[in-house]
C-alpha positions as CSV (number, residue, x, y, z in Angstrom):
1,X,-11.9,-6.9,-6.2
2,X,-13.2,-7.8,-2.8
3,X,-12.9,-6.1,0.8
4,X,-13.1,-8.2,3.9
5,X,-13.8,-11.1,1.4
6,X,-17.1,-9.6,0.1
7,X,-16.5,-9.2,-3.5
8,X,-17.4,-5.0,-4.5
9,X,-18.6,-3.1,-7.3
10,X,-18.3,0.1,-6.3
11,X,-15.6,2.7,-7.7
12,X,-14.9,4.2,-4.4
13,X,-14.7,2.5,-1.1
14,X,-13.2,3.2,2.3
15,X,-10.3,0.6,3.8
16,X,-10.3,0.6,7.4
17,X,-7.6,-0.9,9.8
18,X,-7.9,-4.3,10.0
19,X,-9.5,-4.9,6.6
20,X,-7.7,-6.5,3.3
21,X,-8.5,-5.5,-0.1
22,X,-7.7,-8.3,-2.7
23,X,-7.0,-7.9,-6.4
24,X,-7.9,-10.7,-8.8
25,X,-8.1,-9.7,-12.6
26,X,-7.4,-6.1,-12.4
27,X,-5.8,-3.6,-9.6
28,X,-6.8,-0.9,-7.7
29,X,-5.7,2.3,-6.1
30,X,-6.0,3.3,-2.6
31,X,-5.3,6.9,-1.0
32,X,-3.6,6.2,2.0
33,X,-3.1,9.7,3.4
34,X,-3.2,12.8,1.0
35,X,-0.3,13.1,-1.4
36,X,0.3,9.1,-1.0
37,X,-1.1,6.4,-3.5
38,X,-1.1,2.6,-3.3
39,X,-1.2,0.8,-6.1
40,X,-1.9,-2.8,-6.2
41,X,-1.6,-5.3,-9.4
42,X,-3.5,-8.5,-10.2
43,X,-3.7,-10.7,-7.3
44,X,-2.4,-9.0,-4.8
45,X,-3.9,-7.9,-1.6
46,X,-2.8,-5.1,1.3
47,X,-4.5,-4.7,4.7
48,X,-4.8,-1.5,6.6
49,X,-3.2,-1.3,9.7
50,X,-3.6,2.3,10.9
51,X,-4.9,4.7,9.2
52,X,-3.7,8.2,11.0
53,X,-2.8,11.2,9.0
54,X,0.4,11.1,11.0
55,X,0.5,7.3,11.9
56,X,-0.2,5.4,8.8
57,X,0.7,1.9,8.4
58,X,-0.4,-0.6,5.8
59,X,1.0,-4.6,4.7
60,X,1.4,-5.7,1.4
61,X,0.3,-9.1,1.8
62,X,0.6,-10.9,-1.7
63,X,1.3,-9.8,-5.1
64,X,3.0,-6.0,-6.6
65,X,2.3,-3.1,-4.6
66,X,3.9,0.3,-6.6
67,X,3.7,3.4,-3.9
68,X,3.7,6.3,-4.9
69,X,5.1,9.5,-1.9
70,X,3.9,12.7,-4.1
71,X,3.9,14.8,-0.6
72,X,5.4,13.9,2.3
73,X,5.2,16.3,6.3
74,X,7.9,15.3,8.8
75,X,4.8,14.8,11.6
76,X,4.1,11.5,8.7
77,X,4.9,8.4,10.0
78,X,4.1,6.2,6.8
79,X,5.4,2.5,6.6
80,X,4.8,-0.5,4.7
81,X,5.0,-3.7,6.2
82,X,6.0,-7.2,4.1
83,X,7.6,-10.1,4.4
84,X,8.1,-9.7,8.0
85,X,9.9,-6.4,7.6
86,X,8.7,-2.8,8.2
87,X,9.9,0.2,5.7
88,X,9.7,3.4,6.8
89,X,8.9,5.7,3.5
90,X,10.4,9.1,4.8
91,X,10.9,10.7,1.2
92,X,9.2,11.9,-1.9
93,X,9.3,9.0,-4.8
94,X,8.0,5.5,-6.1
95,X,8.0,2.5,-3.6
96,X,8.1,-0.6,-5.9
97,X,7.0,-4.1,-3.3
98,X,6.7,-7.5,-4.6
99,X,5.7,-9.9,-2.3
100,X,5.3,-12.8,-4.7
101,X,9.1,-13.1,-6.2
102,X,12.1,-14.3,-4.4
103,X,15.1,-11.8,-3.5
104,X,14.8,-7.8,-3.1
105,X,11.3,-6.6,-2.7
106,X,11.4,-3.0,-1.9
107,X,13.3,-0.8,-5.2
108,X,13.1,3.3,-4.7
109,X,12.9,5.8,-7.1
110,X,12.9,9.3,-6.5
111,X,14.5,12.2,-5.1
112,X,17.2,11.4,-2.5
């Protein structure tokens, strides 16, 4: 795993705007705000863009992201960005984001 290209060995780190963290063998799992997890699989990489309780906006730039909405406020203002597109996640449920296969890359599970 490596953040801002310097590979890590820590469990715990802290991604702030402007910085990617990059999968190779193995994935990781970010807390973007509380209630919402990232989850990134092998080779894949996601940079923080803002990182506001109520403004919170991070892009998936390669690889399988899997976002998980446990607890959403209406003040939250939390979207994805990837492939040139911006997705608003307003609800409870799973994101699923794949930005290294052709055709749809945004599926939603979850309450409606």
């Amino acid at each position: 795993m490596h953040l801002a290209a310097k590979p890590l060995n820590q469990k715990s780190i802290r991604v702030d705007p402007g910085q990617t963290l990059r999968t190779q063998t193995g994935k990781a799992e970010i807390l973007l705000t509380p209630g919402v997890f990232v989850r990134l699989g092998d080779s894949s990489s996601a940079t923080t863009i803002s990182s506001g309780l109520t403004n919170t906006k991070m892009s998936i730039d390669r690889g399988e992201a899997l976002v998980e909405v446990a607890e959403i406020h209406p003040e939250n203002d939390l979207r994805i960005l990837g492939d040139g597109k911006q997705t608003e996640l307003p609800k409870t449920g799973l994101y699923d984001f794949n930005e290294s296969a052709p055709g749809p890359r945004l599926g939603r599970r979850g309450r409606g």
